[in-house]
gemmi code that builds the backbone of each chain (N, CA, C; Angstrom):
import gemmi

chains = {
    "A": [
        ("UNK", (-20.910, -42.591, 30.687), (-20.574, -42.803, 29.274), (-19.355, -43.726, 29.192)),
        ("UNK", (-19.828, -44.443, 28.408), (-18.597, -45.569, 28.376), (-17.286, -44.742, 27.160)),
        ("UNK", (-15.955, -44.733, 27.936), (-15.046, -43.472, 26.520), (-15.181, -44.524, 25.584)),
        ("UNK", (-14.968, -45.850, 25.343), (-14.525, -47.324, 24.324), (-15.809, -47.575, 23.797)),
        ("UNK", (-17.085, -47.648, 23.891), (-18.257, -47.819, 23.580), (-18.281, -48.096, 22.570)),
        ("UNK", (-18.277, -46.644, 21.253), (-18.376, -47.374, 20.194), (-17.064, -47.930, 18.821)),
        ("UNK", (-16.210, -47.459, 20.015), (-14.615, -48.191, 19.137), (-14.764, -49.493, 18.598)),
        ("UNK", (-14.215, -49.543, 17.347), (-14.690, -50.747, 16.447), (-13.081, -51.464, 16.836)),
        ("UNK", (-13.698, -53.333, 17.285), (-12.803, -54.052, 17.782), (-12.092, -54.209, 16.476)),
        ("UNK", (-12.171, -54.189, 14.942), (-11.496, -54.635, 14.131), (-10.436, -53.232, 13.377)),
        ("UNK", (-10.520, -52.279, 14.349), (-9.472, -51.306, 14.052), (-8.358, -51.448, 14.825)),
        ("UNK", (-8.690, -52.364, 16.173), (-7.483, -52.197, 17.222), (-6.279, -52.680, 17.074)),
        ("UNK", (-6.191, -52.115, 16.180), (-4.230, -52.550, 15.480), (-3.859, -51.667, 14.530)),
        ("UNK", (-2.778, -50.895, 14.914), (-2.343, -50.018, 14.358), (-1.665, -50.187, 13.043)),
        ("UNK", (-1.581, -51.301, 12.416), (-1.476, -51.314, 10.870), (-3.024, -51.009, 10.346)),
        ("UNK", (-3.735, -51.734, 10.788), (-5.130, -51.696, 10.167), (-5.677, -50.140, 10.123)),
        ("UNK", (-5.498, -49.289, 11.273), (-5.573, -48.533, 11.518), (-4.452, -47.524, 10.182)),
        ("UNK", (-3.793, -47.831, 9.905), (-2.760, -47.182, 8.977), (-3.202, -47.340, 7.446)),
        ("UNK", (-3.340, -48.794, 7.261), (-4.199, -49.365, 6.221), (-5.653, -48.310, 5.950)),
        ("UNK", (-6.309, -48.518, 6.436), (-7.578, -47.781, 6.309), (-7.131, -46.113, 6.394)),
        ("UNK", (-6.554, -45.351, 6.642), (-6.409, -44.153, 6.630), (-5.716, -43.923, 5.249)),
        ("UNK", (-4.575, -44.680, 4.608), (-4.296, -44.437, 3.510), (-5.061, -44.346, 2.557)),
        ("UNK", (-5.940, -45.810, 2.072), (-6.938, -45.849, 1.662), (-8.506, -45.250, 1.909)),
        ("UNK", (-8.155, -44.089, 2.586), (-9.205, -43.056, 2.858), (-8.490, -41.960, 1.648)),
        ("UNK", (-7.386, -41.780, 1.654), (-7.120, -40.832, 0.793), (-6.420, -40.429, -0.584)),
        ("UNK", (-6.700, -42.565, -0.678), (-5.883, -42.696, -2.130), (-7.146, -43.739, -2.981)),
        ("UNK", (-7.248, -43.827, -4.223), (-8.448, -44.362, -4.866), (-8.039, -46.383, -4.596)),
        ("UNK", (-6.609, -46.450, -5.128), (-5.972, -47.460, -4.911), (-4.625, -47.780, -4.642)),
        ("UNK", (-4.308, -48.699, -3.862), (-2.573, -48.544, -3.571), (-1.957, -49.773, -3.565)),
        ("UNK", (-1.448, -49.598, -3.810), (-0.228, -51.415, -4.251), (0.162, -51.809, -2.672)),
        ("UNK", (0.348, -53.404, -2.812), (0.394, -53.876, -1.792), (2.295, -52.989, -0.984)),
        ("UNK", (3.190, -52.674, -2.390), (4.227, -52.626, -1.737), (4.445, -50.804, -1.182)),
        ("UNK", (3.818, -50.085, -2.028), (3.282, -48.729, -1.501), (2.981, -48.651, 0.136)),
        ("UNK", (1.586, -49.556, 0.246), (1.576, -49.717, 1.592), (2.698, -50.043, 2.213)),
        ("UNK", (3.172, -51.196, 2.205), (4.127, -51.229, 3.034), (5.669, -50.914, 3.359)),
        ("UNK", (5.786, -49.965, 2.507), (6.586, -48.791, 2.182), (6.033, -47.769, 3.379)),
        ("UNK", (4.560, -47.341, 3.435), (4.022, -46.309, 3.801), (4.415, -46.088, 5.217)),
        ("UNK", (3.592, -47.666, 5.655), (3.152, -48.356, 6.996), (4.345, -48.576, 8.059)),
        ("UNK", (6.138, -48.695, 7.026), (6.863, -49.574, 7.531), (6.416, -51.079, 8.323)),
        ("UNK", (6.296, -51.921, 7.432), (5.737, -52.559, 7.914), (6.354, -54.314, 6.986)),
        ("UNK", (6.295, -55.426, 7.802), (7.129, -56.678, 6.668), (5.827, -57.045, 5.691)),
        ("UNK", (6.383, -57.932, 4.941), (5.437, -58.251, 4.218), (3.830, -59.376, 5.604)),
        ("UNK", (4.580, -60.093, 5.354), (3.864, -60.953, 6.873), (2.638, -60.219, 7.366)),
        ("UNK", (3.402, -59.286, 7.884), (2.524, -58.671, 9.026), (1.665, -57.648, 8.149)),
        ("UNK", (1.613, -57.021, 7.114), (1.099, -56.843, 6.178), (-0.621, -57.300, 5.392)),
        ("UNK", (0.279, -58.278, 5.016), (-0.392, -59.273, 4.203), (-1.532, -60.020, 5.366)),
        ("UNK", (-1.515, -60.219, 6.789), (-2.401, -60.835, 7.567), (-3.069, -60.022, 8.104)),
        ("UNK", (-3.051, -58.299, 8.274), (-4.060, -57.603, 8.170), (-4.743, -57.264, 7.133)),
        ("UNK", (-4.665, -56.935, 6.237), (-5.083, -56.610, 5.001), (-5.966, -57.770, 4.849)),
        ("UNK", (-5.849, -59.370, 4.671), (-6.772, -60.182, 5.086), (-7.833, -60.081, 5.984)),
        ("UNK", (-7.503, -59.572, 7.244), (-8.760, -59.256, 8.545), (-9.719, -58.286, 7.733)),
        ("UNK", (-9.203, -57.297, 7.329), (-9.821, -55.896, 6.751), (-10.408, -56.568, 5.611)),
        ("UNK", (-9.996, -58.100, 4.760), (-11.361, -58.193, 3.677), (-12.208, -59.336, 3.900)),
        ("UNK", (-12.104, -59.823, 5.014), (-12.813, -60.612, 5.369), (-13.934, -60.237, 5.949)),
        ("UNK", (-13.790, -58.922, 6.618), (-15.205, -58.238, 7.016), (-15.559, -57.011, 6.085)),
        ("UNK", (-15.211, -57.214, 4.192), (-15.711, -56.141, 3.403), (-15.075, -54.518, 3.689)),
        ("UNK", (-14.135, -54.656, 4.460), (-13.807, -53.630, 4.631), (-12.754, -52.342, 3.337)),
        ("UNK", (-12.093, -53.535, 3.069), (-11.217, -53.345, 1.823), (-11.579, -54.277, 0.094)),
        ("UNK", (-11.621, -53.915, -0.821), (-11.403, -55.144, -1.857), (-9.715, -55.157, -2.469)),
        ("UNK", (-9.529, -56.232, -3.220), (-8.536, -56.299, -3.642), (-8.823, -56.471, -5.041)),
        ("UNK", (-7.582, -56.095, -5.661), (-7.586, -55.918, -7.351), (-6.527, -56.527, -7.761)),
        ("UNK", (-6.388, -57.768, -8.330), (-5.276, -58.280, -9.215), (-5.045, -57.938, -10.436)),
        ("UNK", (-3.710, -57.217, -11.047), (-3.770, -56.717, -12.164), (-2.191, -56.817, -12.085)),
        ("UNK", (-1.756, -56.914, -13.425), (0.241, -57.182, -14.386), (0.316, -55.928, -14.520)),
        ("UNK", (1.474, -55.511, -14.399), (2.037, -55.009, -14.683), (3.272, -55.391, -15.367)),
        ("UNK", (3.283, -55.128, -17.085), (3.634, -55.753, -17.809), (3.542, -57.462, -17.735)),
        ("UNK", (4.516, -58.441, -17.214), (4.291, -59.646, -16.989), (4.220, -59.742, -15.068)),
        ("UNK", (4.341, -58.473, -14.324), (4.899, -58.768, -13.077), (3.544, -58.599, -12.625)),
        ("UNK", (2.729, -59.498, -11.651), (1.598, -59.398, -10.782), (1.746, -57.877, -9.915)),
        ("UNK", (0.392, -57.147, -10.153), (0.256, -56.100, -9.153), (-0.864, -55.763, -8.699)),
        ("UNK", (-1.036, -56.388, -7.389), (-2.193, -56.361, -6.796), (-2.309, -54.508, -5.375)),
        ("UNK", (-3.837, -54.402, -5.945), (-3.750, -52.943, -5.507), (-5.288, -53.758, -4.424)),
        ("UNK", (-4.945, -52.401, -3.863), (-6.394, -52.413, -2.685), (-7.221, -50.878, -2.990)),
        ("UNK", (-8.578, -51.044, -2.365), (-8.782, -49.997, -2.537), (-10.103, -50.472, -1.276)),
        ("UNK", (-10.600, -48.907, -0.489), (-11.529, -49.251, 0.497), (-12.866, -49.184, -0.435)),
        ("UNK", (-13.707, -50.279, 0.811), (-15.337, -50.119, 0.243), (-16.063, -49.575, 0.864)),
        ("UNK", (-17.012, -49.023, 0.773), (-18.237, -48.135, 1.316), (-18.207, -48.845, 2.671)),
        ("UNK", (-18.397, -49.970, 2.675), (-18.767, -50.306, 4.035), (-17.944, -49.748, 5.048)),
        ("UNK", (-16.309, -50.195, 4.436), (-15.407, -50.050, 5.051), (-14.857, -48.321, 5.854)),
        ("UNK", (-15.355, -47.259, 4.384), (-15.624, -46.143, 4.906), (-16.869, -45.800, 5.899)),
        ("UNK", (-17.790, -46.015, 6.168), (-18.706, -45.953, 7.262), (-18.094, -46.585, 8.397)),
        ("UNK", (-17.352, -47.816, 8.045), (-16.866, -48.481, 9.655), (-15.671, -47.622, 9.602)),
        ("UNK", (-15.207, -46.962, 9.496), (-13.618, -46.305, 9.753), (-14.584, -45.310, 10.329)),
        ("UNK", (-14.700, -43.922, 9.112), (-15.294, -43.066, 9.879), (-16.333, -42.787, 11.365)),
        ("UNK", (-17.071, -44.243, 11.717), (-16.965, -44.452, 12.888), (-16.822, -44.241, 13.746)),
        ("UNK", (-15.431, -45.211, 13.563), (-14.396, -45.600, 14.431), (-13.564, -44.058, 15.070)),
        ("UNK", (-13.192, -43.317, 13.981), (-12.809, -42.294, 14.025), (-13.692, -41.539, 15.095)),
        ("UNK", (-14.479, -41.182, 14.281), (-15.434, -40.239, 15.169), (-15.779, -41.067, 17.115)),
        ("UNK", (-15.715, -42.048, 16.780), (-15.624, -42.881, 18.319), (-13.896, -42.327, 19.306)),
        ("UNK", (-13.183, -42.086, 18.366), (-11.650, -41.481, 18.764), (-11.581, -40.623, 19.237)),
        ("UNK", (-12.262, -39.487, 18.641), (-12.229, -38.385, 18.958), (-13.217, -37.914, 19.951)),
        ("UNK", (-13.953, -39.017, 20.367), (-15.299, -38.892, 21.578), (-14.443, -39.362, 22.598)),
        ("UNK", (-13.428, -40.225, 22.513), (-12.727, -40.856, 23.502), (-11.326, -39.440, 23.711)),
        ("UNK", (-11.344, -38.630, 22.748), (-9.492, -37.730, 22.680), (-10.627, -36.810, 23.757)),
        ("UNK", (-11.599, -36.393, 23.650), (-12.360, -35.659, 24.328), (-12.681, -35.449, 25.578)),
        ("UNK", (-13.122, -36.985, 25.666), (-13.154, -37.497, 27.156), (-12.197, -36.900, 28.463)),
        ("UNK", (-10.948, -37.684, 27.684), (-9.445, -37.505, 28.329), (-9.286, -36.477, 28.382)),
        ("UNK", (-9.622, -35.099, 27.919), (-9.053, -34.073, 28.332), (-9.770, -33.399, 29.334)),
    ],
    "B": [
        ("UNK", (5.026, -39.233, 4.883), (4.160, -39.172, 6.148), (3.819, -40.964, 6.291)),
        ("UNK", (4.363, -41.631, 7.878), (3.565, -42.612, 8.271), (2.673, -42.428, 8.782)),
        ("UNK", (1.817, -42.625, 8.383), (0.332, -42.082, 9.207), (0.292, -42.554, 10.697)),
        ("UNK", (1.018, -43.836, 10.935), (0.610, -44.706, 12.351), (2.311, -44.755, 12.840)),
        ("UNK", (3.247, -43.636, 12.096), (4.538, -43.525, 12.913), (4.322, -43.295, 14.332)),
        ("UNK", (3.434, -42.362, 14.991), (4.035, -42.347, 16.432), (3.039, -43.060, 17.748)),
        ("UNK", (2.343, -44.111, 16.662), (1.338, -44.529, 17.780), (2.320, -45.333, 18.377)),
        ("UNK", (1.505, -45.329, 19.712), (2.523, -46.601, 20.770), (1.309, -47.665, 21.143)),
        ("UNK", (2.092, -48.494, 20.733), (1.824, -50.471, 20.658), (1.241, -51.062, 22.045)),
        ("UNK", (1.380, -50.183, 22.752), (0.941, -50.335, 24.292), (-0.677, -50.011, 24.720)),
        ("UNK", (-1.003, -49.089, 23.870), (-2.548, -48.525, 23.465), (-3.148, -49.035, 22.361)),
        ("UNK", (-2.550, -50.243, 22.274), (-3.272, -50.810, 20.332), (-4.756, -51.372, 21.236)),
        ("UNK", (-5.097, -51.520, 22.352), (-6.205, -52.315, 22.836), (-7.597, -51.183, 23.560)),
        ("UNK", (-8.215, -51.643, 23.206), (-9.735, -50.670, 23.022), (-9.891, -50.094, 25.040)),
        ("UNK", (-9.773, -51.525, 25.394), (-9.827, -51.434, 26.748), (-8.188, -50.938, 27.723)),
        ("UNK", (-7.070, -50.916, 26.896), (-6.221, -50.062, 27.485), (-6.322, -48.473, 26.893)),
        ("UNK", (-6.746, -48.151, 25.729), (-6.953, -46.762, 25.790), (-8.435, -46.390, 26.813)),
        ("UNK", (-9.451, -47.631, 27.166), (-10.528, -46.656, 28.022), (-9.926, -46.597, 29.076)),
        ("UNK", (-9.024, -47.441, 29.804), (-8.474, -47.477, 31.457), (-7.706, -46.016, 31.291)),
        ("UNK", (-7.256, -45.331, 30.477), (-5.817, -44.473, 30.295), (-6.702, -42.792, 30.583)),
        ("UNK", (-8.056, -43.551, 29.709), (-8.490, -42.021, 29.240), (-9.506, -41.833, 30.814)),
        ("UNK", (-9.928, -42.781, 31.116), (-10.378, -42.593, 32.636), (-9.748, -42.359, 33.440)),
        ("UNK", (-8.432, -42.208, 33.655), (-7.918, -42.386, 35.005), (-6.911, -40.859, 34.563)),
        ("UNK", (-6.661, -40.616, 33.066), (-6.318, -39.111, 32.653), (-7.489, -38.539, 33.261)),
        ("UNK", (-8.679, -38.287, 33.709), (-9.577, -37.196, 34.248), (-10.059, -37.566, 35.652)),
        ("UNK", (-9.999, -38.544, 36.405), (-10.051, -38.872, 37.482), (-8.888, -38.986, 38.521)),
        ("UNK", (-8.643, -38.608, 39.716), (-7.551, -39.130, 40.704), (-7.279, -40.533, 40.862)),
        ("UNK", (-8.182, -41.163, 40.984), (-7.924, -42.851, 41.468), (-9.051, -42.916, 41.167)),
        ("UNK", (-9.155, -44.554, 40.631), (-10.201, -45.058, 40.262), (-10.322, -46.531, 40.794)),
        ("UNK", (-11.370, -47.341, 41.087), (-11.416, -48.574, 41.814), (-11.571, -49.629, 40.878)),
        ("UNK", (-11.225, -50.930, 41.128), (-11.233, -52.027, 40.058), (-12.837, -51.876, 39.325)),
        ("UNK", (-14.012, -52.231, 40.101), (-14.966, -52.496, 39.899), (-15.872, -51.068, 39.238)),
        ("UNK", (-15.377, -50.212, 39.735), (-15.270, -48.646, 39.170), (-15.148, -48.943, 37.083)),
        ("UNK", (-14.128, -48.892, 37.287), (-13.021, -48.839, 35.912), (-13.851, -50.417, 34.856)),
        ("UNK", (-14.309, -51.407, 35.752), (-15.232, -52.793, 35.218), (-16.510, -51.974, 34.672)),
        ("UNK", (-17.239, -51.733, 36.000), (-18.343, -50.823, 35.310), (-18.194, -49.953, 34.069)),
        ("UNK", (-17.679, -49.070, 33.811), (-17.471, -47.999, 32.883), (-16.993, -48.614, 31.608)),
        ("UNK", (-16.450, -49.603, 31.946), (-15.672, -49.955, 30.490), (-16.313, -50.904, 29.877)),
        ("UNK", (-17.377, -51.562, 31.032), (-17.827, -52.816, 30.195), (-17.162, -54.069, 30.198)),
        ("UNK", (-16.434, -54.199, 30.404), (-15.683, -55.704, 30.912), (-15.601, -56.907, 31.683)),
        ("UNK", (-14.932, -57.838, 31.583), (-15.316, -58.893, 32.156), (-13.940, -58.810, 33.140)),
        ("UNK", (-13.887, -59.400, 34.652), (-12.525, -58.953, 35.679), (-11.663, -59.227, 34.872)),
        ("UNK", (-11.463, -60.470, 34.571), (-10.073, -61.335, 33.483), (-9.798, -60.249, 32.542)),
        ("UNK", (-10.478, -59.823, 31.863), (-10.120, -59.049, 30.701), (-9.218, -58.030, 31.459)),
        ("UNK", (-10.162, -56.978, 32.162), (-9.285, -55.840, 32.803), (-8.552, -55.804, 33.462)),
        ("UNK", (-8.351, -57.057, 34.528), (-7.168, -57.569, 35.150), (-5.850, -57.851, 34.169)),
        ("UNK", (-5.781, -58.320, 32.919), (-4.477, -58.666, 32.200), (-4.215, -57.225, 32.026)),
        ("UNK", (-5.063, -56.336, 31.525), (-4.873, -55.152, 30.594), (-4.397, -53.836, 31.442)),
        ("UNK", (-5.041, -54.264, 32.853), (-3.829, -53.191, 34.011), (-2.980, -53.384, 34.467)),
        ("UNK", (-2.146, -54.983, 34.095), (-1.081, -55.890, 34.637), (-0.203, -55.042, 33.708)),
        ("UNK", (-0.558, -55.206, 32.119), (-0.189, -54.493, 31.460), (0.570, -53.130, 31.637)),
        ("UNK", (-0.389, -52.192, 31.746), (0.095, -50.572, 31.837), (0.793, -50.706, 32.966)),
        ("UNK", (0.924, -51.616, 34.045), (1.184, -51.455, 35.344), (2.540, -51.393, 35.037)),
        ("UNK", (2.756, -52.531, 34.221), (4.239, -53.156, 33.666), (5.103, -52.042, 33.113)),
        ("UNK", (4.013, -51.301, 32.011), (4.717, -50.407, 31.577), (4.862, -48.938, 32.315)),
        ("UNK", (5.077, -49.027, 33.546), (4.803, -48.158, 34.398), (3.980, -46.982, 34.252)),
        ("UNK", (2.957, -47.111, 33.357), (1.950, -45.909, 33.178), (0.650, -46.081, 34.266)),
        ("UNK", (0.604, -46.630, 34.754), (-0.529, -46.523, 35.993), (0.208, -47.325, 37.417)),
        ("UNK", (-0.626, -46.936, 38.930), (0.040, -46.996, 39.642), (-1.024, -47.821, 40.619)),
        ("UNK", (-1.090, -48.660, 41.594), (-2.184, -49.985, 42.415), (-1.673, -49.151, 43.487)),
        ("UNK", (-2.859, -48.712, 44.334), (-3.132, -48.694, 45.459), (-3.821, -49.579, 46.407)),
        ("UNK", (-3.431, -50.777, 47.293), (-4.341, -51.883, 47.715), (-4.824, -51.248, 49.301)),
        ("UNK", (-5.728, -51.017, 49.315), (-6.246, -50.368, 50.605), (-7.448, -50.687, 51.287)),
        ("UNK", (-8.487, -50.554, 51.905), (-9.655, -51.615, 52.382), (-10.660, -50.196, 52.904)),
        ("UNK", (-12.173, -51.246, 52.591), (-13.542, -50.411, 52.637), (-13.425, -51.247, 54.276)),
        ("UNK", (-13.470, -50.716, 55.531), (-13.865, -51.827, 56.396), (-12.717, -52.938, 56.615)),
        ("UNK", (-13.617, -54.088, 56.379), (-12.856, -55.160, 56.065), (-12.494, -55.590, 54.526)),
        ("UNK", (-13.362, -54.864, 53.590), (-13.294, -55.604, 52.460), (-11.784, -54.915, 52.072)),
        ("UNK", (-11.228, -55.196, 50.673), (-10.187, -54.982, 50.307), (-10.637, -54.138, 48.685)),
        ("UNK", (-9.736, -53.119, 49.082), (-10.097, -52.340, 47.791), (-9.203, -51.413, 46.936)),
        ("UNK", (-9.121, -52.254, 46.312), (-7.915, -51.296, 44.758), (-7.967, -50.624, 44.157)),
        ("UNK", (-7.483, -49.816, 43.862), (-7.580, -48.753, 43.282), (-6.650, -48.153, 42.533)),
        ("UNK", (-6.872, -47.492, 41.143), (-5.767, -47.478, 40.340), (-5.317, -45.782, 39.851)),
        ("UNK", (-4.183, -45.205, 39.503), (-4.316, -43.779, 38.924), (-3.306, -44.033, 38.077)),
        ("UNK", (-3.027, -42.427, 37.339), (-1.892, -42.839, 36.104), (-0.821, -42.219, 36.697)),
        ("UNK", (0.105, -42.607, 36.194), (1.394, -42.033, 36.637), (1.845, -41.097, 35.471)),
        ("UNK", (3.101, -40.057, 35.927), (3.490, -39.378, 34.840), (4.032, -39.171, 33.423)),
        ("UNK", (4.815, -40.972, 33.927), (4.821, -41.464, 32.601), (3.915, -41.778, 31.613)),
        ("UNK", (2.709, -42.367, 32.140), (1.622, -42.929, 31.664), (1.203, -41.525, 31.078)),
        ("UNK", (0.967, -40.567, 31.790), (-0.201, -39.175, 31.424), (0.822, -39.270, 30.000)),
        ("UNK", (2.300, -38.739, 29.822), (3.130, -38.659, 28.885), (2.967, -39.378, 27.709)),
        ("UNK", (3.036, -40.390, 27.746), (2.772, -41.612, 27.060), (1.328, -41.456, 26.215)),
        ("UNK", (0.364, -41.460, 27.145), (-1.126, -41.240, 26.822), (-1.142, -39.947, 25.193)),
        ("UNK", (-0.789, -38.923, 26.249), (-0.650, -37.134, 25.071), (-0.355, -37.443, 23.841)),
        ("UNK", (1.091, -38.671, 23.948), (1.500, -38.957, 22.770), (0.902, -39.491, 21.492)),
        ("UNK", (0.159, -40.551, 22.508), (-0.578, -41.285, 22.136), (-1.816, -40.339, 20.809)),
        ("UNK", (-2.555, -40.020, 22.070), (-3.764, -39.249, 21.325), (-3.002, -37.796, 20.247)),
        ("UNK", (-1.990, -37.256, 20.518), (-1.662, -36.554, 19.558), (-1.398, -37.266, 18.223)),
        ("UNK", (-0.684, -38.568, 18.052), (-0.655, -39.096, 17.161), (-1.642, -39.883, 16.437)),
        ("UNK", (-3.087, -39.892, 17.394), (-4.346, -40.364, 17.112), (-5.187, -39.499, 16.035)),
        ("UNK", (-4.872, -37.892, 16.696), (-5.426, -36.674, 15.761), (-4.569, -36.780, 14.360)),
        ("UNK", (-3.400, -36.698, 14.465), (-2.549, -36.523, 13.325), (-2.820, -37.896, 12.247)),
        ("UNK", (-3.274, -39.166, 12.444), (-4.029, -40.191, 11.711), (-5.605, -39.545, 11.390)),
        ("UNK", (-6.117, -39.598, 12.152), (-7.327, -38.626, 11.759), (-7.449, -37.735, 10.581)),
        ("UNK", (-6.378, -36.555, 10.979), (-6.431, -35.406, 10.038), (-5.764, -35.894, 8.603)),
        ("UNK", (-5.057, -36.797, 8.613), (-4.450, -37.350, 7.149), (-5.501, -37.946, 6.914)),
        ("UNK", (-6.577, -38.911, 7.521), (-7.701, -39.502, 6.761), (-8.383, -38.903, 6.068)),
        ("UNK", (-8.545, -37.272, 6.767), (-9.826, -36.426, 6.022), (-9.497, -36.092, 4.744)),
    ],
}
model = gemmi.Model(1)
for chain_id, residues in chains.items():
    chain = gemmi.Chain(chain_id)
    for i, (resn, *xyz) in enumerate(residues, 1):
        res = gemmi.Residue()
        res.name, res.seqid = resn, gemmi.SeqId(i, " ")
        for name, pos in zip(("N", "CA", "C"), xyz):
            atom = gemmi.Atom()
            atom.name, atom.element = name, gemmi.Element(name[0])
            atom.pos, atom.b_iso = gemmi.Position(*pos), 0.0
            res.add_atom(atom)
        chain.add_residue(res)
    model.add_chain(chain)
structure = gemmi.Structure()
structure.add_model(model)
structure.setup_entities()
């Protein structure tokens, strides 16, 4: 049995990995929430969150707040099937190891 | 709660958590051993045990079949340490996802 088999290559980064777990348990979250959450810069941020919607994983929502831009994320179906996964691939691998 | 506070940056790679979690349940394991199982190409798994090697979590044994020459790798105590951490903080992302 291969333990890595079915680990999804576009989780292997632990923001993304942080990213997607929040948004497992929030409907939507502001870009600065996250990175509040994540500790994390804007930069490094902002160029995962890109990876994650380039493969449908996440959408994004532009919306004011009052005159100030506030863009929220929120996960998509797809994105929950590829996490949960991934997950469940984790815990075949936490298994392994012991 | 950071969800991805106590992961370590050293395991962000699919193929350094399979080398970690193989060699957590095995004594020593051989290059071509650890290739097989994981699926990899030498280059790949060669950088990625240069790696852990670096970070002193696994340990090269260079020793010979015969004449041929044969390597072989295990984890060290730091590494096992490191690893626990690892996957404990893997569950604790998990269980905040659900």
């Amino acid at each position: 049995m291969n333990p890595i088999g079915n680990l999804n290559k576009v989780f292997e980064s632990r923001i993304r990995l942080g990213v997607m777990s929040v948004l497992m348990v929030n409907e939507e979250v502001s870009f600065n929430d996250l990175k509040e959450m994540l500790e994390v810069t804007d930069g490094n941020l902002a160029s995962h969150l890109g990876t994650l919607e380039e493969n449908a994983y996440i959408k994004v929502h532009k919306g004011f707040i009052g005159r100030k831009t506030n863009t929220t994320y929120s996960i998509t179906k797809t994105g929950e099937k590829a996490f949960k996964g991934h997950l469940a691939a984790l815990e075949a691998m936490i298994k392994f190891s012991q």
